[in-house]
Structures are given as structure tokens and as C-alpha cells.
C-alpha positions as CSV (number, residue, x, y, z in Angstrom):
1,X,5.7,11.5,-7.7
2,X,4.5,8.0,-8.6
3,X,2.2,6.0,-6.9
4,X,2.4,2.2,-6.7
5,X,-0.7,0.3,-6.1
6,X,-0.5,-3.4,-4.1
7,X,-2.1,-6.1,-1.8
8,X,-1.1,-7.7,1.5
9,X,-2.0,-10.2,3.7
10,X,-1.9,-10.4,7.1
11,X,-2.0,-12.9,9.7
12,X,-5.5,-13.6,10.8
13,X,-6.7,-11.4,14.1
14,X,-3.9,-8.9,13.3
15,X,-5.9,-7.3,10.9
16,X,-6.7,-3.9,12.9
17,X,-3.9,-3.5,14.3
18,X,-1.9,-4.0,10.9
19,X,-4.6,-1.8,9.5
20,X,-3.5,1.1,12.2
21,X,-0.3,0.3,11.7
22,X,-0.2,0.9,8.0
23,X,-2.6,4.3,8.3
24,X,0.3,5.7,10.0
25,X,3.4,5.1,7.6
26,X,4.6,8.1,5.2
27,X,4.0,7.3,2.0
28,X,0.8,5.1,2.3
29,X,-1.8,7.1,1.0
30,X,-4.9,4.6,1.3
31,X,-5.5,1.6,2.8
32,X,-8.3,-0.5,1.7
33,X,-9.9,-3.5,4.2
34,X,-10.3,-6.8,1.5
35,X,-12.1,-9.5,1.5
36,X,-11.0,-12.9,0.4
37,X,-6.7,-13.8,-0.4
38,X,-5.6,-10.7,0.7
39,X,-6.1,-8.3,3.6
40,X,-5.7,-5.0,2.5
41,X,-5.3,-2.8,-0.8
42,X,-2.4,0.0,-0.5
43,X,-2.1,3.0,-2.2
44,X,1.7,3.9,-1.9
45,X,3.1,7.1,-2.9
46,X,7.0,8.0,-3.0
47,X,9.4,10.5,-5.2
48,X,11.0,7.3,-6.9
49,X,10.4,4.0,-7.7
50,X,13.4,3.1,-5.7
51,X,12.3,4.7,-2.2
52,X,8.2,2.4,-3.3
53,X,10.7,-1.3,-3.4
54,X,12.3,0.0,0.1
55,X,8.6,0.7,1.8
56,X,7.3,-2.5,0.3
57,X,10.0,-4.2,1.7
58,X,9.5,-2.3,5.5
59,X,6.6,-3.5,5.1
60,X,6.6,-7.2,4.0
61,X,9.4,-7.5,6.8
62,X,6.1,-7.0,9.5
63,X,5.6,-9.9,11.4
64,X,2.1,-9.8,10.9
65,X,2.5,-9.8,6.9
66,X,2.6,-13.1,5.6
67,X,3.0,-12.1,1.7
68,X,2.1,-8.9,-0.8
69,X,0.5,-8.8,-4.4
70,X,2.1,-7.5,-7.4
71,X,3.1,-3.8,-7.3
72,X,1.5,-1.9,-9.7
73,X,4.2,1.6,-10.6
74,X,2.1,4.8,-12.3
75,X,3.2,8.1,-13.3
76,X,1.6,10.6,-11.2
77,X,0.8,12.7,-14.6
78,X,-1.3,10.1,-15.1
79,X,-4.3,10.6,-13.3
80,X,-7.4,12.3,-13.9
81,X,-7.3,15.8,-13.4
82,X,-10.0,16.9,-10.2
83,X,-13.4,18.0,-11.5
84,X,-14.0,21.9,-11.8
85,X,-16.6,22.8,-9.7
């Protein structure tokens, strides 16, 4: 898995329902409300970097979108293990 991290911004009073909207597309793992250039910070998770450019580009196809940040690409095996407890 790898998880690419980006920004988007949406037209202005579209923001809930793009928020919705986003919440319920596979492979979006977090959506963050932003303040400021950009709407909304996204968490994106997919099997190959290939199948992350295709749901950017579902995505920046929206209506409502009127552009996205630089995607960021990590390695899964890069993240912090979870704390014991």
C-alpha cells in the first residue's frame, strides 16, 4: 500500500457537500476541513501509485473542485508502528 497525501479546493458553499462527497470514495482515508488556499487535506490510499494519479484525477474532474496541491507518494512501511499498549 502507499498513501499519497494532497490539498483541494473547492468552490465556495460546496464545501459540505464536497466534504460528504469525498468521505464516501474508496481509497480516501481522511479528509481534513482547511482554512485559507485550499479546502480540504486528503489522505489517499491505493495498491499503486498508478490507481492514486487515476483517483486524483476522479476527483479534480468534480465540478465543485477548482484545483489540488502537490501529491505527496509514501511507502506504507514507512509509518510509525501503533503504540503497544
Amino acid at each position: 500500500m502507499i498513501t499519497g497525501l494532497t490539498m483541494i479546493k473547492v468552490d465556495a458553499g460546496q464545501e459540505k457537500a464536497a466534504y460528504a462527497s469525498l468521505q464516501k470514495r474508496p481509497g480516501i482515508r481522511d479528509v481534513y476541513p482547511l482554512f485559507g488556499e485550499f479546502s480540504f487535506f486528503l489522505v489517499m490510499q491505493a495498491e499503486k501509485k498508478d490507481d492514486l494519479s487515476r483517483m486524483l484525477a476522479e476527483i479534480k474532474a468534480s465540478r465543485s473542485v477548482i484545483k489540488t496541491g502537490p501529491v505527496l507518494v509514501t511507502n506504507e512501511s514507512c509509518r510509525r508502528p501503533a503504540a503497544a499498549s
